[in-house]
C-alpha positions as CSV (number, residue, x, y, z in Angstrom):
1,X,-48.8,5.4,-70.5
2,X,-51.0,8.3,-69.4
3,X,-48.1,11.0,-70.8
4,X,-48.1,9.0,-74.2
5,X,-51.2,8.9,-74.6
6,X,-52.1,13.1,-73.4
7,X,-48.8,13.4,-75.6
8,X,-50.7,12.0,-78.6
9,X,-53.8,13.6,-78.2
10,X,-52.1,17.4,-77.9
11,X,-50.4,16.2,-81.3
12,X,-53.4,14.9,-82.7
13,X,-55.5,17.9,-81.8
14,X,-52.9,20.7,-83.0
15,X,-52.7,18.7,-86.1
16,X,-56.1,18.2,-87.4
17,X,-56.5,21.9,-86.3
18,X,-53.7,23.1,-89.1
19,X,-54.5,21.3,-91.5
20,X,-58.5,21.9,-91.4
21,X,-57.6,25.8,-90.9
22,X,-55.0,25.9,-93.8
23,X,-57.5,23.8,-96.0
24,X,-60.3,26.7,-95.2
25,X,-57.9,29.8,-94.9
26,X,-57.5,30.1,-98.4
27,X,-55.4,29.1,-101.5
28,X,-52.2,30.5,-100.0
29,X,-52.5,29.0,-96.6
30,X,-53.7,25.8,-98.2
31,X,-50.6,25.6,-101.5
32,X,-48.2,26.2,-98.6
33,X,-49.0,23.4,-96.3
34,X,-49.5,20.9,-98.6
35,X,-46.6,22.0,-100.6
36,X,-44.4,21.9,-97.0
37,X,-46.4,17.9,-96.5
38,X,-45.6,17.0,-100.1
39,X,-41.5,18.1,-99.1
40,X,-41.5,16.5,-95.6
41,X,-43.0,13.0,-97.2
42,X,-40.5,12.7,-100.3
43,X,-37.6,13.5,-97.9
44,X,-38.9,11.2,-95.1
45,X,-40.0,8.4,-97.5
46,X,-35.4,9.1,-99.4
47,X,-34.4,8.5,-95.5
48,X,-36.6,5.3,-95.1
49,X,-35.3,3.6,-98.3
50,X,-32.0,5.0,-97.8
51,X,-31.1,3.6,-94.6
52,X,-32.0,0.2,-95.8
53,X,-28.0,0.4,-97.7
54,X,-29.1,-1.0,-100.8
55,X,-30.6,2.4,-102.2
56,X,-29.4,5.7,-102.8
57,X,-31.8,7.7,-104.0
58,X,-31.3,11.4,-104.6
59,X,-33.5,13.3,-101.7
60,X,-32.0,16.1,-102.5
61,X,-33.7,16.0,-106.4
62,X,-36.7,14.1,-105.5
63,X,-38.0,16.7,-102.5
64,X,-37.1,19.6,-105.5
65,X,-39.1,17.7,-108.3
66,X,-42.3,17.1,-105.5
67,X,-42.9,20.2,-104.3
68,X,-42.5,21.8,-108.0
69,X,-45.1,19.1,-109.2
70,X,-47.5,20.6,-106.5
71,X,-46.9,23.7,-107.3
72,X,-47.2,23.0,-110.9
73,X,-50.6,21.6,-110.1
74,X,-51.8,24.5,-108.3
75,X,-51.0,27.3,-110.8
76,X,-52.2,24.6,-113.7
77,X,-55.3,24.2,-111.8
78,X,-55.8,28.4,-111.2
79,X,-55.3,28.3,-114.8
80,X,-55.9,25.2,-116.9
81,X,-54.3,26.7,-120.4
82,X,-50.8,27.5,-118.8
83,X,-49.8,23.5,-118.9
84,X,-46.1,24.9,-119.9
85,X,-45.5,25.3,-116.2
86,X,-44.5,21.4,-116.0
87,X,-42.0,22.0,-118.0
88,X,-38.9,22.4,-115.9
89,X,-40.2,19.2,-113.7
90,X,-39.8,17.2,-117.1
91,X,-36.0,18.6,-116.9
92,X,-35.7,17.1,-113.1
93,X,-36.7,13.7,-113.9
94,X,-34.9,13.6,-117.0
95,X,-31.6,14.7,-114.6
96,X,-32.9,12.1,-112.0
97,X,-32.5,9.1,-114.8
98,X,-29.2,10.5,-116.6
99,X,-27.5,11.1,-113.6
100,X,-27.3,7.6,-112.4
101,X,-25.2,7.1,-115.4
102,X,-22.2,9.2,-113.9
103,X,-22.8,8.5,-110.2
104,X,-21.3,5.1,-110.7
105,X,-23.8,3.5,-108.0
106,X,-24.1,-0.2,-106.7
107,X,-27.9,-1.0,-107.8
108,X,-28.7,2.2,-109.9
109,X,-32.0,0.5,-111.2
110,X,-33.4,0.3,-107.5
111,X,-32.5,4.4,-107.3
112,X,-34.2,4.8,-110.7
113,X,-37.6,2.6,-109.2
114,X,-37.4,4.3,-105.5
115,X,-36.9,8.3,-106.9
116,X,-39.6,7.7,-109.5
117,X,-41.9,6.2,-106.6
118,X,-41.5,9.3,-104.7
119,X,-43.4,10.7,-107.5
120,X,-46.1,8.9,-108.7
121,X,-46.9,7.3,-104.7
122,X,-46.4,10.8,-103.0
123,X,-46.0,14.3,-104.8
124,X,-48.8,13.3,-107.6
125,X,-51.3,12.7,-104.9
126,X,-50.9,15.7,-103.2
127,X,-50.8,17.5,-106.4
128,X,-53.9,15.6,-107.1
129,X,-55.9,17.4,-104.2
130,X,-55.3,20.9,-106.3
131,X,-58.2,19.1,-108.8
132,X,-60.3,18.7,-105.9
133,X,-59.5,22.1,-104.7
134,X,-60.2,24.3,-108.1
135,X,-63.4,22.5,-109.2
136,X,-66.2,25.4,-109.9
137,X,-66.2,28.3,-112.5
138,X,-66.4,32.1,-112.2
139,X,-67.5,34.2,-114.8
140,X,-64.7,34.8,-116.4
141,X,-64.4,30.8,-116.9
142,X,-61.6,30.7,-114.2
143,X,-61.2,27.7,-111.7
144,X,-62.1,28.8,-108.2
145,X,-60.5,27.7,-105.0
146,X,-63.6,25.5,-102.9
147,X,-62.2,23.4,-100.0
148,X,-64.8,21.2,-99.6
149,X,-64.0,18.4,-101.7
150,X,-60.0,18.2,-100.2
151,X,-61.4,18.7,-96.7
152,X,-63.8,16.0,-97.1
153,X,-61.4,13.5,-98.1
154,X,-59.3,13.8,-94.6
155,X,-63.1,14.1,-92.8
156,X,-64.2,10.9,-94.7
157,X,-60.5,9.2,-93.7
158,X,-60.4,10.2,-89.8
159,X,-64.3,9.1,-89.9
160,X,-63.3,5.6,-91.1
161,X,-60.2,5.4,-89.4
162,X,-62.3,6.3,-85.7
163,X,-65.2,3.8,-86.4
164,X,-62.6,1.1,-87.9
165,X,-61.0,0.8,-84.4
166,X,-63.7,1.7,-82.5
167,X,-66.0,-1.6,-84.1
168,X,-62.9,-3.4,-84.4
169,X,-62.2,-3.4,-81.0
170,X,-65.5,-4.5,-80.2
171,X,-66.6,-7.2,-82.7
172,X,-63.5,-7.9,-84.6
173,X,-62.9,-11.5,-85.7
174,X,-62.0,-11.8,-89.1
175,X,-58.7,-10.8,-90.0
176,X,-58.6,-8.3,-92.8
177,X,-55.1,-8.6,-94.6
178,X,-53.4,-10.6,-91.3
179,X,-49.9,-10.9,-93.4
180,X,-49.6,-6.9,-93.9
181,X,-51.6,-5.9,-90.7
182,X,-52.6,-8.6,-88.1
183,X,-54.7,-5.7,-86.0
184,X,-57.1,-5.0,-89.1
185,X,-60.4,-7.1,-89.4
186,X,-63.4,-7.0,-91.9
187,X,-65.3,-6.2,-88.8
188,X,-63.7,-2.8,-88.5
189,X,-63.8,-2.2,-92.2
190,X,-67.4,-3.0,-92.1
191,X,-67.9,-0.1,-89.7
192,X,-66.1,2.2,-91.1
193,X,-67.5,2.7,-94.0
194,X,-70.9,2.7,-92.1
195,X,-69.3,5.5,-90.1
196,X,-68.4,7.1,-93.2
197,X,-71.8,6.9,-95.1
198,X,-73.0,8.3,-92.2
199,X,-70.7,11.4,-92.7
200,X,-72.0,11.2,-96.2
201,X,-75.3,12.1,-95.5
202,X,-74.7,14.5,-93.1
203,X,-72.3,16.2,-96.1
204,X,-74.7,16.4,-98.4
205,X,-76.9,17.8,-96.3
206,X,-74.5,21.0,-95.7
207,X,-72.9,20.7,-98.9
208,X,-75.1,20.4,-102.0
209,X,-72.2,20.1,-104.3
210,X,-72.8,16.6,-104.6
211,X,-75.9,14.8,-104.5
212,X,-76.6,12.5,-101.5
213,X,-75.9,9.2,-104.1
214,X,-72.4,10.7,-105.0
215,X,-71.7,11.7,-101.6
216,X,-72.0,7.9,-100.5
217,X,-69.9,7.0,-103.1
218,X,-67.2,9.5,-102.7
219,X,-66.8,8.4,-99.0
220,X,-67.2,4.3,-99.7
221,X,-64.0,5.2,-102.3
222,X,-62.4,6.9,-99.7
223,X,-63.3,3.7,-97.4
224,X,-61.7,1.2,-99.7
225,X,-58.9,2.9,-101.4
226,X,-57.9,4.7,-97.8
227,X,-57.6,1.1,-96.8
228,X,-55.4,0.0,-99.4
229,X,-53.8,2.9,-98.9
230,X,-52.8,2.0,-95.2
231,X,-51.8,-1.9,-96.2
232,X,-49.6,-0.5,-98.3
233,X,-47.9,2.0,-96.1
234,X,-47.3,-1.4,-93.9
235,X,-46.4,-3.3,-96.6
236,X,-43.2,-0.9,-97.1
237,X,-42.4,-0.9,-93.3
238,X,-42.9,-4.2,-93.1
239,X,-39.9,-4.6,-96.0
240,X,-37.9,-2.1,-94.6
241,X,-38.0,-3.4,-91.2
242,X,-39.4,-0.4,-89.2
243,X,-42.5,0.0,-87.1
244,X,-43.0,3.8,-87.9
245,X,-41.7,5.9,-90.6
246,X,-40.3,8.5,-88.7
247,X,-41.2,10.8,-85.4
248,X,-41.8,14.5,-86.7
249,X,-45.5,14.1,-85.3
250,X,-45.0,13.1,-81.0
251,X,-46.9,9.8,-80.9
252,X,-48.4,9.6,-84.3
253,X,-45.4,8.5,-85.9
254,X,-44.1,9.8,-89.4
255,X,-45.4,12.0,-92.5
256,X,-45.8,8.7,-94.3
257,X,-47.9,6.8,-91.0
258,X,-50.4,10.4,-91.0
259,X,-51.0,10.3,-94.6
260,X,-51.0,6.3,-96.1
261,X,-54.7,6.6,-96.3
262,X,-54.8,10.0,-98.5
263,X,-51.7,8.7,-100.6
264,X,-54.5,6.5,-102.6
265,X,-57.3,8.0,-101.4
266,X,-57.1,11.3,-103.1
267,X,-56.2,9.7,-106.9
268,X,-59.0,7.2,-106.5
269,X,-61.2,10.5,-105.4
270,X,-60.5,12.1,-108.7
271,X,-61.2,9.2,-110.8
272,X,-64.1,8.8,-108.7
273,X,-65.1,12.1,-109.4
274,X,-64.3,12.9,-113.0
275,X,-66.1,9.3,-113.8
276,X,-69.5,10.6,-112.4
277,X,-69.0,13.7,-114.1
278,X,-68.8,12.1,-117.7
């Protein structure tokens, strides 16, 4: 017990230490870890569904067509004219689709639904954190790479994750969502999102890019949508009929189990975002 949990601590601690440095290193350091996440998640998420022997869904294709979307997304978002860059992922879903027609396969409508949910549930929304990234203007009307808003989406979801279980623990009662996860209650949700307006203010105290209002309600969208994000992360295990999707991360589980929160989170943060900006 003690090993496990020093095991999961080390883990924890190396990774929230890469992925806060690669976030404030730079554009480089910050395309090529998310664009190595975005790779690891698509082929992790191909394995889960595989194994279940009913799908066969082409890992292979899918891991190409995610990473190319984020990377689409980052030189789109460097420079918001040059859209043509999407262009060859257009030709890798197009192959994913036609393909099935030669591969002779069992159930090719469940590869069709399963390769194209690697896309719109995983690769967009890491793509989608290159619109948080590039947000202010230079003089020459060029996008600028700011890693505030991407950082303060994982701040906002390890703030409401902590408090969640931490008041959970201590005053949950009422179960949350008891058929997907018995463990959540409206207790800890309650706190975490105090937790997290908490983290608000103290954001828009350091970081005046938002006003304290839109602060609050960037990290109460993280709150909610983080949440959903994480019920429906166990709502595929739970179908699948695993406990964690996979062990790359020593006692944190999976790609899948680390990020389930961002997954919705980040979309719901650039709707959020473009919606106050209107």
């Amino acid at each position: 017990m003690k090993s496990n949990f020093i095991l999961r601590t080390i883990t924890g601690v190396l990774f929230v230490a890469v992925l806060v440095g690669c976030i404030l290193g730079g554009p480089l350091s910050f395309t090529l870890l998310f664009a190595l996440i975005t790779a690891l998640t698509v082929h992790e998420f191909g394995s889960l569904v595989n194994r279940s022997g009913h799908v066969q869904m082409n890992k292979s294709i899918c891991l190409l067509a995610g990473v190319f979307l984020f990377l689409s997304f980052s030189y789109a978002s460097s420079f918001p004219h040059r859209t043509e860059v999407f262009v060859p992922y257009l030709f890798l879903i197009i192959y994913l689709l036609v393909s099935e027609l030669y591969k002779k396969q069992k159930d090719p409508i469940q590869n069709w639904a399963y390769g194209m949910m690697s896309q719109v549930y995983i690769a967009l929304s890491f793509s989608l954190l290159n619109v948080l990234a590039y947000h202010t203007t230079d003089i020459d009307g060029l996008p600028q790479y700011s890693p505030i808003l991407p950082l303060s989406i994982f701040i906002f979801t390890w703030v409401n994750d902590s408090g969640a279980y931490c008041t959970g623990m201590l005053f949950g009662r009422h179960r949350l969502f008891e058929r997907i996860s018995p463990k959540k209650s409206w207790e800890g949700s309650i706190g975490g999102a105090v937790f997290s307006t908490i983290a608000a203010v103290i954001m828009s105290r350091y970081f005046p890019l938002l006003s304290l209002t839109e602060w609050i309600g960037l990290g109460l969208t993280v709150v909610v949508f983080g949440t959903w994000g994480d019920l429906c992360e166990s709502l595929l295990k739970r179908t699948l009929g695993i406990k964690d999707s996979g062990n790359i991360l020593p006692g944190h589980g999976g790609m899948l189990d680390r990020f389930d929160s961002t997954l919705l989170a980040v979309p719901a943060a650039v709707v959020y975002l473009f919606l106050i900006r209107i």
